[in-house]
C-alpha positions, 0 to 999 in steps of 0.5 A: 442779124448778128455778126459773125465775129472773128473767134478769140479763143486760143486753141490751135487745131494743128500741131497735133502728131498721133503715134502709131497711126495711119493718120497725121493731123499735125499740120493744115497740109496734113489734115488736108490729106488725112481728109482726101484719103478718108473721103476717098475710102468712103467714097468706095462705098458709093457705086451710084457713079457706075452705069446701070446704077442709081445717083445719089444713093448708097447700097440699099435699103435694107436687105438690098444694102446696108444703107437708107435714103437718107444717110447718103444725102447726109454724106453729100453734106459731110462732101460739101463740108470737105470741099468747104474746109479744104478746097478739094473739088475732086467730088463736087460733080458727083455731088452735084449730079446726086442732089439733083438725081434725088429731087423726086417730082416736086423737086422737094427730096421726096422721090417716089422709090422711097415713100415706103419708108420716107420720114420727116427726119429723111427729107430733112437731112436732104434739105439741110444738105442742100442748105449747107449747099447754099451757105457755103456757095457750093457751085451752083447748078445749070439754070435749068435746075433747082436750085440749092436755096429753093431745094431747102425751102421746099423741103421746108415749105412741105414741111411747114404745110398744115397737114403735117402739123396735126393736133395730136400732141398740140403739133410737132411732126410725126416722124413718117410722112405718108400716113400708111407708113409704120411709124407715122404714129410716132412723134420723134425729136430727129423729125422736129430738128431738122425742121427746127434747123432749116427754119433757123438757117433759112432765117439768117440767110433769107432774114425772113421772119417766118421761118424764124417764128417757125423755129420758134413754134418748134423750139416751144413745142419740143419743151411743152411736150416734154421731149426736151425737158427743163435739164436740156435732155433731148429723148426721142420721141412719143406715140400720137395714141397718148398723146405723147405721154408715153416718152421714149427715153432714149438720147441720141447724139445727132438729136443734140447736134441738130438743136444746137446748130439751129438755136445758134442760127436763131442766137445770130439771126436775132442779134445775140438775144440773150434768149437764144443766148441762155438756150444754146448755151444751156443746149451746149452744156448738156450735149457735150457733159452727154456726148463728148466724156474726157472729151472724145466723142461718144453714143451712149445709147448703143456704144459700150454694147455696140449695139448701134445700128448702120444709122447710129453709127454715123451720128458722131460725125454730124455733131462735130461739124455741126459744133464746129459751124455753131463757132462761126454764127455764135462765136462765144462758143468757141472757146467752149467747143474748139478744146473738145473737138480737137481732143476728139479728132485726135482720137478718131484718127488714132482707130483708122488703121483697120482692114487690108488697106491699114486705114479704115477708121473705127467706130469706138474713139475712146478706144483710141485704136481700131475696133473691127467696126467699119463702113460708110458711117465710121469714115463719114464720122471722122471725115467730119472731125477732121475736116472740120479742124480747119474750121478756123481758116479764114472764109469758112463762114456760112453765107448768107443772101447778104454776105456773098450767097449766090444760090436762088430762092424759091419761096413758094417752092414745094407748094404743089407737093404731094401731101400723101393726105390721100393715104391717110388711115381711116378714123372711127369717123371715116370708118361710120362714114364708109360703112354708110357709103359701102351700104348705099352703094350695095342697096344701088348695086342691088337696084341695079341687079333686079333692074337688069333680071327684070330687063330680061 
């Protein structure tokens, strides 16, 4: 595994006074407090603390609230990420209680009250949280728990299953799990990355091959099926009915940050190979030539329309934490990346001067001053700007099982999972076959009628 290097690059994160905002980040004690009180305000969304309410989930889904499933466990990963680079644990007992609330019945983030709309891309933002748990030796649960190592290999043993893994498509994961599910047709980049990003981290932390020749395995699929193509765009998805030939064009921010991340994992755990190498780096290029215009960051698909939705409008802050760990593991990328996350957060600070309390952060950074958009998205995306401006602070690494990681593995956990297999839509094939079986039962059914009237 390729060591992780101290940075060189000659950007300092501090220092940084913004005019005319509620916000300071001019110091490590002010981002420090700039961090507690954005966490704090969008910590007031979050009722699953309150009694007679639920842990581990945000209003909704819709219309029962603004927010699906997933977009809370990827807010306990921005909370961890705050504990990590600031050492405020102020909320790690409501963290703790949520990931292990959430678990489901096989203990791999696949409770029941959200298989109507449970994706792949769903389950796998709770096990990269409860990854970054692991990496970051987050405290770990009582004994009798799950725990966060074995959470992340069960979500991506589930995954990893071959039942997920058709040949529609020559592979890749559908972006539904269960097969009834609108969507389950539907073969998306967001899917495929998170898996493609469990399986790299599991790789470093565990030095465990298979999952790195999973990653592989996704990492090529992605580029033969054309939803990452030769210029390291990464569109969305397609449709199992053409086998994925009918490419949604659309690009997303987080579909970026997500391959990032891992193939910086990859680039580490295979010693610097100049493979991975040439892939993050071309990755890299494209995603902040893409995302990050005079180096603030930026959601084309949606942003200059607002035309985002609740999910969208969270992605920003993912990419920048997600850049910023990619400095840790690959550290040639620091002086590539640091520049463009401070410029960035220097802006997302600047729109936190909304509402009644005069700090509610903004969605549109460009602007550089509040937009009239708020929620837990907009916090959460700032909160991850500059949290992670202490990203530099000594200790801040990932671990991994041989650098200090405490967490338990499992690696057979989520072997008993359910595979929802059982819901499968019928094919032509099944469809013949069930027209034989309807038939013989009815011709019995008959027999049995005529018996019971000769009876009598």
């Amino acid at each position: 595994m390729f060591s992780t290097l101290p940075r060189l690059a000659a950007v300092a994160f501090v220092g940084v006074d913004i005019a005319n905002a509620a916000y300071s980040i001019a110091t490590v004690a002010d981002i420090k407090k700039t961090s507690a009180d954005i966490a704090y305000d969008m910590m007031q969304y979050y009722k699953g603390n309150l009694t007679g309410q639920t842990p581990g989930i945000l209003p909704g889904p819709p219309p029962a609230g603004d927010y699906y499933w997933w977009e809370a466990g990827a807010m306990w990963g921005a909370l961890i990420d705050y504990w990590r680079f600031t050492g405020d644990a102020s909320y790690n007992d409501v963290i703790t209680q949520a990931l292990l609330w959430q678990v489901g019945p096989g203990q791999d983030y696949m409770p029941l009250n959200v298989t109507a709309s449970l994706g792949n891309d769903d389950q796998g933002f709770w096990g990269m949280t409860a990854m970054t748990a692991a990496e970051n030796n987050f405290p770990n649960p009582p004994s009798d728990q799950p725990q966060w190592l074995g959470l992340a290999q069960a979500v991506f043993n589930t995954q990893a299953n071959p039942d997920r893994h058709d040949q529609t498509c020559n592979g890749g994961l559908r972006w539904q799990i269960p097969p009834l599910n609108n969507g389950y047709n539907y073969k998306n980049s967001i899917a495929s990355g998170c898996f493609f990003n469990l399986g790299a981290r599991l790789a470093r932390y565990t030095g465990n091959k298979t999952y790195a020749d999973w990653a592989e395995t996704t990492w090529d699929w992605m580029r033969g099926v054309g939803l990452m193509d030769d210029h390291y765009n990464i569109h969305d998805g397609a449709h199992v009915e053409t086998n994925c030939t009918d490419i949604n064009g659309a690009q997303f921010s987080y579909n970026f940050g997500v391959f990032v991340l891992g193939a910086a994992h990859m680039y580490n755990y295979t010693d610097g190979s100049p493979v991975w190498k040439d892939r993050l780096d071309k990755l890299l290029n494209a995603t902040l030539a893409k995302f990050f215009p005079d180096n603030i960051a930026f959601e084309p698909a949606c942003e200059d329309q607002m035309s985002c939705t609740t999910d969208m409008l969270s992605f920003k802050g993912y990419v920048h934490r997600w850049l910023s760990i990619t400095t840790l593991v690959a550290p040639h990328t620091a002086p590539i990346i640091l520049p463009v996350l401070k410029t960035s957060a220097e802006a997302a600070v600047q729109t936190c001067t909304g509402e009644q309390n005069g700090r509610m952060c903004g969605f549109s950074w460009k602007k550089k001053k509040y937009d009239g958009s708020y929620g837990v998205g907009q916090q959460m995306n700032v909160l991850g700007a500059v949290s992670s401006l202490l990203i530099q602070q000594p200790g801040k690494a990932p671990v991994t099982n041989s650098t200090g990681g405490t967490s338990k593995g499992n690696p057979n956990a989520g072997s008993q999972s359910d595979s929802f297999m059982h819901n499968k839509p019928m094919t032509t094939a099944d469809k013949a076959g069930a027209g034989i079986v309807t038939f013989l039962v009815a011709a019995s059914a008959l027999g049995t009628f005529v018996w019971m009237g000769i009876g009598k």
